[in-house]
N, C-alpha and C positions, 0 to 999 in steps of 0.2 A: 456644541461641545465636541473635544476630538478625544476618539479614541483607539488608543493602543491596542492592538489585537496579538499576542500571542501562540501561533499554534502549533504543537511538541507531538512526536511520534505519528503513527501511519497516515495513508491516504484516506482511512477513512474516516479519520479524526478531521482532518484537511477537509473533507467533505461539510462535517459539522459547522466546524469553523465558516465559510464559507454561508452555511444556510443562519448563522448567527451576524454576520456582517450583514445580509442581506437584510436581514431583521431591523437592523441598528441602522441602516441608511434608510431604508424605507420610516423610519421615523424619525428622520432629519438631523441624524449624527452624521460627522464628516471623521475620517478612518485617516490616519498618522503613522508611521510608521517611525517617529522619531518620540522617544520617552519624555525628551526636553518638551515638547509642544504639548504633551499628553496631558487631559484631563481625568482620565480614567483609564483601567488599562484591563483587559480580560484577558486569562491566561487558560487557554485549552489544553487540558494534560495528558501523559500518558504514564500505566504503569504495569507495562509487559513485561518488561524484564528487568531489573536490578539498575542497568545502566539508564532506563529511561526514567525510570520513579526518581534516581537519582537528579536528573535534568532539569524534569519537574518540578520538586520540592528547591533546588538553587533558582530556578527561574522564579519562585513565588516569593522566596527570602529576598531578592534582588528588586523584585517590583512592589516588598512590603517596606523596604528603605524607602521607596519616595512616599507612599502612602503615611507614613512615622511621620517623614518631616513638612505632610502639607503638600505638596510638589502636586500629586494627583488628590479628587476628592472621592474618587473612590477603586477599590481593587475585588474584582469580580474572579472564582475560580471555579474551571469548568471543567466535565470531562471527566476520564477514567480513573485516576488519584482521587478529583473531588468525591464521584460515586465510593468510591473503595475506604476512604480516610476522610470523610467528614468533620466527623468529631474529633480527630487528631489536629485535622488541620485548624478547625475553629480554637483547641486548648493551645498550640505552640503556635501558632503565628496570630494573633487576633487582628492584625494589621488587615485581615481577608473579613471583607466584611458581607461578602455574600457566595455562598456555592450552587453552583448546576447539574443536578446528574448529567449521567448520560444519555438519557431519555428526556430531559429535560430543556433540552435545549430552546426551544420555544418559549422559555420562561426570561431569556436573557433583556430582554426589553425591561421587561415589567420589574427584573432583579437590578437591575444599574437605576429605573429609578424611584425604586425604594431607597437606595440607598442614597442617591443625591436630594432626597426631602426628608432625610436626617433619619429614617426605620431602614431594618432590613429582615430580609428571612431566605429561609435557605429551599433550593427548586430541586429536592432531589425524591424522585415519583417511583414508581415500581417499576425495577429493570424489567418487566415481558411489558411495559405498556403496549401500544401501538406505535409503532416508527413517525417520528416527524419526516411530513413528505409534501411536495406540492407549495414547498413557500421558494420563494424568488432568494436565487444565489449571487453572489458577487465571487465569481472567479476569480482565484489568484494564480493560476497556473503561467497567464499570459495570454492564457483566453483559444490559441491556436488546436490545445488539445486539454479535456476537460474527465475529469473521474467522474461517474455515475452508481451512489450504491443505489444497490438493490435489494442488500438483505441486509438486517443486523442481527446481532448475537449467534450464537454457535448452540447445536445440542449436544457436540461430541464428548465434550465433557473428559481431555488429554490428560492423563494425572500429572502435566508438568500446569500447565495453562489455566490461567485465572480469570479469559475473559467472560466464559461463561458467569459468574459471578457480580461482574461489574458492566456485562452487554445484554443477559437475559438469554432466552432461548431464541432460538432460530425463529424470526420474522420479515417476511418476504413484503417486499412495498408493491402495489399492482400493477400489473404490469399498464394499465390506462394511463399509472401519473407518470410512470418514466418514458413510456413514448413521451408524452408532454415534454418532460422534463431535457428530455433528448433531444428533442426540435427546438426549445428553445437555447439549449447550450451554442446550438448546432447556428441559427439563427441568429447569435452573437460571435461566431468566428470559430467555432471549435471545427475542426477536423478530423478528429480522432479523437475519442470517447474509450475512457478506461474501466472498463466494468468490474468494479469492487464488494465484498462483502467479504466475511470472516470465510466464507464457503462461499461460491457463487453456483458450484454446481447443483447444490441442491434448491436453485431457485424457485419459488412458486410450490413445491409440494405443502408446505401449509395451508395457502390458500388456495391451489387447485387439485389437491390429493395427490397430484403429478409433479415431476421435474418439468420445467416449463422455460426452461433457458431454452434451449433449439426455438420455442415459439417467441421468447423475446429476441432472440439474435434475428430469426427471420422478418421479424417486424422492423428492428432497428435500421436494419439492412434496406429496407424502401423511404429510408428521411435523405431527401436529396442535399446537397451541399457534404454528408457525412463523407468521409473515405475511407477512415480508416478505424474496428472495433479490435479490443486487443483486451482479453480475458485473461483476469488474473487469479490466484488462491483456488485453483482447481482440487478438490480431493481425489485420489487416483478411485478410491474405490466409487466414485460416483460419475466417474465420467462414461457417459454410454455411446452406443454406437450409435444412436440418434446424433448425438453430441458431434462428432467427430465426425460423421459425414455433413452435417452442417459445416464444421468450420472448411472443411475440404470445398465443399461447392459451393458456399458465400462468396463472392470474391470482395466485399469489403473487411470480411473478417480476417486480421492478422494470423499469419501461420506461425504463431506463438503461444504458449501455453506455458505458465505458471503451476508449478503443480509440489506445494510442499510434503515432502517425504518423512524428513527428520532423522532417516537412520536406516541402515541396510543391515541390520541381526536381528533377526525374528527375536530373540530374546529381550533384546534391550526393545526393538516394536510393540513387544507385549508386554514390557511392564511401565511404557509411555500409554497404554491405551489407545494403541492407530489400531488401525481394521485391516490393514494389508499387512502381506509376508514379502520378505523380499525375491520370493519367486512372481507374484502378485505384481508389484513394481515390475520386474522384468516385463513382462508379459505384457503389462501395458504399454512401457515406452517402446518396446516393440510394433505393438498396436498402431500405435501413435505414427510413429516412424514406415511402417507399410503401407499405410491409408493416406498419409501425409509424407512424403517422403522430405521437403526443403524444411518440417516445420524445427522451430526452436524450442529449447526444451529446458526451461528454470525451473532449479529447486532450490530449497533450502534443507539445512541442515544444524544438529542441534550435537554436541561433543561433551561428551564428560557426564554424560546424563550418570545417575545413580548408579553402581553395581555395572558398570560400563568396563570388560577387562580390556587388557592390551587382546588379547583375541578379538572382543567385540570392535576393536579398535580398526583391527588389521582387517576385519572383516569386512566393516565398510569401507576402508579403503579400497580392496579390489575390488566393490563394488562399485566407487566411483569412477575408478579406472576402466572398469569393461562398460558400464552404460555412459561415460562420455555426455552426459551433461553439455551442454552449449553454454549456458549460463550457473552459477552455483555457488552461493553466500551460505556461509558455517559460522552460526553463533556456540559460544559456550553455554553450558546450562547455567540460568539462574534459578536457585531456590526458592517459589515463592509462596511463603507463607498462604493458609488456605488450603493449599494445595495437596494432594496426596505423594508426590512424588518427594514435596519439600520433607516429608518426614523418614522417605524410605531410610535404608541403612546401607554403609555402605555409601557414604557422599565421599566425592572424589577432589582432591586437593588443585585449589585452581591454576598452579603449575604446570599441573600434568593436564588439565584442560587448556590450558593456552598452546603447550606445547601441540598436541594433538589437532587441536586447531590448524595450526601454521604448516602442521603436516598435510592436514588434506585440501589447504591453499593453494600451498605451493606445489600437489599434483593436479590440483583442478590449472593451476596456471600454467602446467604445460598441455593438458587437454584445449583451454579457451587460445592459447596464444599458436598454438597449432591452427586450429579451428579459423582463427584467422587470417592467419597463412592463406589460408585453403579456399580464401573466399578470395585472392589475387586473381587478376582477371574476368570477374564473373562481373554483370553486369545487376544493379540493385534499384527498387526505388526507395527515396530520404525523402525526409520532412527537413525543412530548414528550421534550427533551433535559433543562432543566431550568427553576428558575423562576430571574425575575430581582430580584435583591434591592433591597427593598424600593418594589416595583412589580407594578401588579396585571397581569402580563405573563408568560407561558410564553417560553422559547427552545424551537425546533420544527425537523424536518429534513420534508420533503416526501422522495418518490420521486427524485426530482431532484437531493436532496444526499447524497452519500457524508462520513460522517465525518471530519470534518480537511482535507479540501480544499476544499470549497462551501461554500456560504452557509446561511443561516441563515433561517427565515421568526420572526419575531415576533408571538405572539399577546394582545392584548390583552383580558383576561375575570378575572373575580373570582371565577370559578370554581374550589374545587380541584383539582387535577392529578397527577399522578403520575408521574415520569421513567420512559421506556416506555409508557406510553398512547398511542392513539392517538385523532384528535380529526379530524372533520373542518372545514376553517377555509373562510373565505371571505377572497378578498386584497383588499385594501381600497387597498396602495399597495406603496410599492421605495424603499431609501434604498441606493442603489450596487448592490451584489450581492446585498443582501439585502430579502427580502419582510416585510409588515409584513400583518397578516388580523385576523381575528375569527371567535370558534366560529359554525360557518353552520348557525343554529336551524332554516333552513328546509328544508334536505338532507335527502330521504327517499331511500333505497333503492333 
């Protein structure tokens, strides 16, 4: 039987996905990627923000048309929508004939075939179970470089943020099954290894009363074949100076760092529920930036939150502009039900969120397009991502770029290549966000 696999919103959903194919081949289903050939189709969801519930819910309406007319004989729904709207989804689409929490995912076998001997039932378990971990993955990345989570669920508990609700509390996986899990990614082609969880800094203090990331990076750090580690979803208030003289004297850990903020006015910080001030912020990427002087530094950012004035506005704008950001993606707020935030007073017209948006775009985009500039002549190492058709030109990630959010450097050489090589380039120019180089023949050692 083939099946359609589905999977909508983060990497760490993609993670799931992933340990659910792995499931599905290991007992002798072969994996399609065309709807026409589909026997079955499993759709992994997400439901962060507004725009992705939205995604979700057309991707299930679109895969319940062929279930109606026969086409597939069964439609499986997994993931953070299924966890959150169960019972919604089973009364308005009944064409869903089976759901997976998100703790559930181990269930995906046993659910596709109840459903193909004519029963079904629904796998959705208590969000604090235990993490599924330790079952064999089928990489979709390209195999070259591979996401590793580590933790799921969150305990911060943001009054905009719903995933506490539909991921559980902060539970860290051991660190024994991701060395495993890390050699064998690594073992299959991977090179770089993207370290994911809702939080990754707080890793391990569940289950060792400690932060226990420095001890996993240093471990990560002796699987030979590895090159390249690259942490992401840092919380500022929990990154320590353990932390950061780790990634300083790894040298397989990328000198990049993730680290979502959300907002630079103590006021609008305090009634989202973060733990840092924007003096706080400062001090760190400071930190950061003394200790690490080349590192790269992503955030994100959230506009139009609740009781947000044009002061709070202007506020964090000169914030963005004086800490200069390397990398920096600004969502508008979505309300979402559950939530504390969704009921404040004081909700802001999503005009004037759009607008406000575009505004601290378009000053991040002369900070990143600067920033670019500035990396002319410098000499880099890339990973090859792929070549460009018909042109004697490599696409490349530098240290700097995290898959799917950054840019891109372009390398121009008649050389052959390899997707996963690494090369090192020399930057020659910038077209927006992205670098443009050539292999630097004179780079020794």
């Amino acid at each position: 039987m083939k099946i359609l696999f589905i999977s909508l919103g983060c990497d760490k959903n993609l993670v799931d996905t992933e340990v659910m194919l792995g499931m599905l081949t290991q007992k002798g289903y072969s994996i399609t990627d065309d709807e026409q050939e589909a026997d079955a189709v499993v759709v992994n969801t997400c439901c962060f923000i507004n725009d992705a519930k939205e995604e979700s819910i057309n991707t299930i309406l679109e895969m319940a048309e062929l279930r109606k007319t026969g086409q597939i004989k069964a439609l499986v729904v997994a993931g953070c929508l299924a966890q959150r709207y169960k019972e919604e989804i089973q009364k308005e689409i009944p064409e869903v004939d089976a759901i997976i929490g998100t703790t559930a995912i181990d269930a995906v076998v046993e659910a596709l075939e109840d459903v193909l001997k004519g029963s079904s039932q629904n796998f959705v378990e208590d969000i604090n179970r235990k993490p599924v971990y330790g079952k064999k993955r089928i990489v979709t990345t390209g195999g070259h470089y591979a996401y590793l989570k580590i933790a799921e669920g969150c305990d911060k508990h943001c009054s905009y943020c719903i995933i506490p609700k539909v991921r559980g509390n902060y539970r860290s996986i051991p660190l024994e099954s991701l060395i495993a899990e890390a050699k064998e990614l690594v073992e299959f082609g991977a090179k770089e290894l993207i370290l994911v969880a809702q939080e990754t800094t707080l890793y391990g203090k569940d289950l060792y009363g400690e932060k226990a990331l420095p001890k996993l990076l240093h471990e990560l750090c002796k699987i030979d074949g590895l090159y390249w580690i690259r942490i992401l979803y840092c919380y500022p208030e929990e990154i320590t100076d353990e932390l950061i003289e780790t990634i300083r004297t790894e040298k397989k850990i990328c000198h990049y760092l993730d680290i979502p903020i959300q907002h630079g006015s103590d006021r609008i910080l305090k009634r989202m529920g973060r733990r840092t001030n924007q003096q706080e912020l400062k001090d760190m990427v400071h930190k950061l930036r003394t200790a690490i002087p080349d590192i790269c530094l992503r955030t994100t950012l959230i506009t139009g939150f609740p009781g947000e004035t044009q002061e709070d506005h202007e506020e964090l704008m000169a914030f963005v502009d004086e800490m200069e950001f390397d990398r920096l993606g600004v969502f508008t707020y979505s309300p979402e039900e559950d939530t504390p935030a969704a009921t404040f007073p004081d909700q802001i017209e999503e005009e004037v969120k759009q607008d406000r948006q575009a505004e601290i775009m378009e000053l991040q985009q002369e900070i990143a397009f600067a920033h670019a500039e500035d990396m002319i002549g410098k000499s880099v190492l890339a990973m090859i991502e792929g070549k460009v058709p018909d042109e004697h030109a490599y696409v490349a990630r530098t240290y700097m770029d995290a898959p799917n959010v950054d840019g891109f450097l372009f390398i121009q050489t008649s050389e052959e290549l390899m997707t996963g090589d690494f090369v090192r380039a020399k930057i020659t120019g910038s077209y927006e966000y992205d670098l443009i180089g050539e292999i630097d023949h004179e780079f020794t050692e």
